[in-house]
C-alpha positions as CSV (number, residue, x, y, z in Angstrom):
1,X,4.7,24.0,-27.8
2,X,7.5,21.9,-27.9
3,X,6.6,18.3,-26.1
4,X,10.0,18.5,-24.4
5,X,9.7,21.6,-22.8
6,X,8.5,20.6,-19.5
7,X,8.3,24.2,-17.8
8,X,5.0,25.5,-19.4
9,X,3.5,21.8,-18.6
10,X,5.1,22.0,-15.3
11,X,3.5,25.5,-14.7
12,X,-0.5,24.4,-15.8
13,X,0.2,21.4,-13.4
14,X,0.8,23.5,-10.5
15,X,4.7,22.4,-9.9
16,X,6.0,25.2,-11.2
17,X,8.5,28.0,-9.1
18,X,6.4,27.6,-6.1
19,X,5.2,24.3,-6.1
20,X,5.7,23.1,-2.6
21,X,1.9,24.7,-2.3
22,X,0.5,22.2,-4.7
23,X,2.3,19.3,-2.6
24,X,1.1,20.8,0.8
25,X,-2.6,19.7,1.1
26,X,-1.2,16.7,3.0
27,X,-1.2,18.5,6.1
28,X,-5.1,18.9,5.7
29,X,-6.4,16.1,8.3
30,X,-9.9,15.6,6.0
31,X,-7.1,14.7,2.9
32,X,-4.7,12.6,5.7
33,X,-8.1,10.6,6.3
34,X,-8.6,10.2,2.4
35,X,-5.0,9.2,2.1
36,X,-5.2,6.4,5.0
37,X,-8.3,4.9,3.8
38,X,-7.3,4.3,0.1
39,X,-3.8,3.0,1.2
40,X,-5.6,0.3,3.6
41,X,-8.0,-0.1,0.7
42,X,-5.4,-0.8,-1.7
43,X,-3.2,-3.1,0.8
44,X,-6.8,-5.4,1.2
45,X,-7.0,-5.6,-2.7
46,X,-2.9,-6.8,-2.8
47,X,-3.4,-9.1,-0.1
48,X,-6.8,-10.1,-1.7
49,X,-5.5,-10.8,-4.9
50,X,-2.2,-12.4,-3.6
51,X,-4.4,-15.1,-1.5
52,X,-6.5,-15.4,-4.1
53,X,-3.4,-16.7,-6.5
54,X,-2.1,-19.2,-3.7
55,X,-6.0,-20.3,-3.4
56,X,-5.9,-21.1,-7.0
57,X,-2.6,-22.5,-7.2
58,X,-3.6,-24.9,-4.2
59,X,-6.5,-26.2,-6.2
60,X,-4.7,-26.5,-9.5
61,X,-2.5,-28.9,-7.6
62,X,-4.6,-30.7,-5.4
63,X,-6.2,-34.3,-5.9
64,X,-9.7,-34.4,-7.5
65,X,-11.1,-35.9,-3.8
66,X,-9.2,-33.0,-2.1
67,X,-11.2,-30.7,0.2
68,X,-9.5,-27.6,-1.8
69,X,-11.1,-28.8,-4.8
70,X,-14.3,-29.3,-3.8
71,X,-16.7,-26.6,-5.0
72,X,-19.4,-26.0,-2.2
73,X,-16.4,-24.8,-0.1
74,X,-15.3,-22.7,-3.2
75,X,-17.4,-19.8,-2.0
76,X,-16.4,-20.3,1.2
77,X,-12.9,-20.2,1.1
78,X,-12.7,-17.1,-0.9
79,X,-15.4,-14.8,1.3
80,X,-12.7,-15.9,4.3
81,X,-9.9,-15.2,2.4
82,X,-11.5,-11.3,1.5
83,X,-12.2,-10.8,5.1
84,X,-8.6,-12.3,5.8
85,X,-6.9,-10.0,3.6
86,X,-9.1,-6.8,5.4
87,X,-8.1,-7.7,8.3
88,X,-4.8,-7.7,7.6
89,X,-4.7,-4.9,6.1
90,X,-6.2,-2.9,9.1
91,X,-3.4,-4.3,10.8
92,X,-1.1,-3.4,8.3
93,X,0.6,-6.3,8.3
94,X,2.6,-6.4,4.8
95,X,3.2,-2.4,4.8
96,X,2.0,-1.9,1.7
97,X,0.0,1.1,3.0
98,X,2.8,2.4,5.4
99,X,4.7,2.8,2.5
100,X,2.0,4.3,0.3
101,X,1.4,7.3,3.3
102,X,5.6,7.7,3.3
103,X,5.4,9.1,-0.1
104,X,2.1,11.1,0.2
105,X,2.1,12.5,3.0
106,X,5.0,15.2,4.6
107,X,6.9,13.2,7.1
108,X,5.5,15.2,10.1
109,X,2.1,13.7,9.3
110,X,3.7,10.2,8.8
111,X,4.4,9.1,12.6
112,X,0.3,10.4,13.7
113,X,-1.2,8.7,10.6
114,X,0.8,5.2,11.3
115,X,0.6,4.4,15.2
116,X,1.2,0.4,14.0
117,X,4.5,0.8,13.2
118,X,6.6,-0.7,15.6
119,X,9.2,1.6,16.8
120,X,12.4,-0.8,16.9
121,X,11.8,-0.9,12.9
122,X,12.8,2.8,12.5
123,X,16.4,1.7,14.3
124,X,17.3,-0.5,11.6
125,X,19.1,1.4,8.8
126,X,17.4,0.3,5.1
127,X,21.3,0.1,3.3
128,X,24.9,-0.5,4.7
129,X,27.0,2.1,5.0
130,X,30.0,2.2,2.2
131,X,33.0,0.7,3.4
132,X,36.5,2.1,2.6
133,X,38.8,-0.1,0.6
């Protein structure tokens, strides 16, 4: 086989003349369930991981008598900071996983699976329109 020809890989992969039936499980409520769990999942870790740098960087610069550097609240600080970040992910306040369900799911199952977004966001246009010169 030649590595550049993508239609027999195309074909084994199930994206080949029909392939809107490989993309089409999304509609399946069990796999919308699936998809809505790992996206908060993965928005918990990003947030995690993203408080977890600023927690570090905080104690990297703080004095040696500073509370932030003081390790019996260590363990502390970073169990709220884990339960901070679910939290805000269940809220899904960054929209990391709104925009992880945009682009697995069909757009018909997008509005049911994400009640939280606000509707006065869907109003505001992502790019300008081109202007004439």
């Amino acid at each position: 086989m030649n590595p550049l020809d993508l239609t027999t890989t195309l074909n084994r992969a199930g994206m080949g003349p029909g392939h809107e039936a490989a993309i089409a499980p999304a509609a399946d409520p069990v796999f919308v369930a699936k998809a809505t769990k790992a996206a908060i999942e993965f928005e918990s870790f990003f947030i995690g991981n993203m408080l977890q740098q600023m927690r570090s960087g905080t104690r990297a610069m703080a004095d040696d008598d500073s509370v932030f550097k003081d390790p019996v609240n260590r363990d502390m600080q970073d169990m709220a900071d884990t339960m901070m970040a679910g939290q805000m992910a269940h809220q899904r306040a960054f929209g990391v996983a709104d925009a992880i369900l945009r682009q697995l799911l069909p757009s018909a199952a997008t509005p049911a699976a994400a009640p939280a977004a606000p509707a006065a966001s869907s109003a505001i246009p992502l790019q300008t329109p081109p202007q004439k010169i």
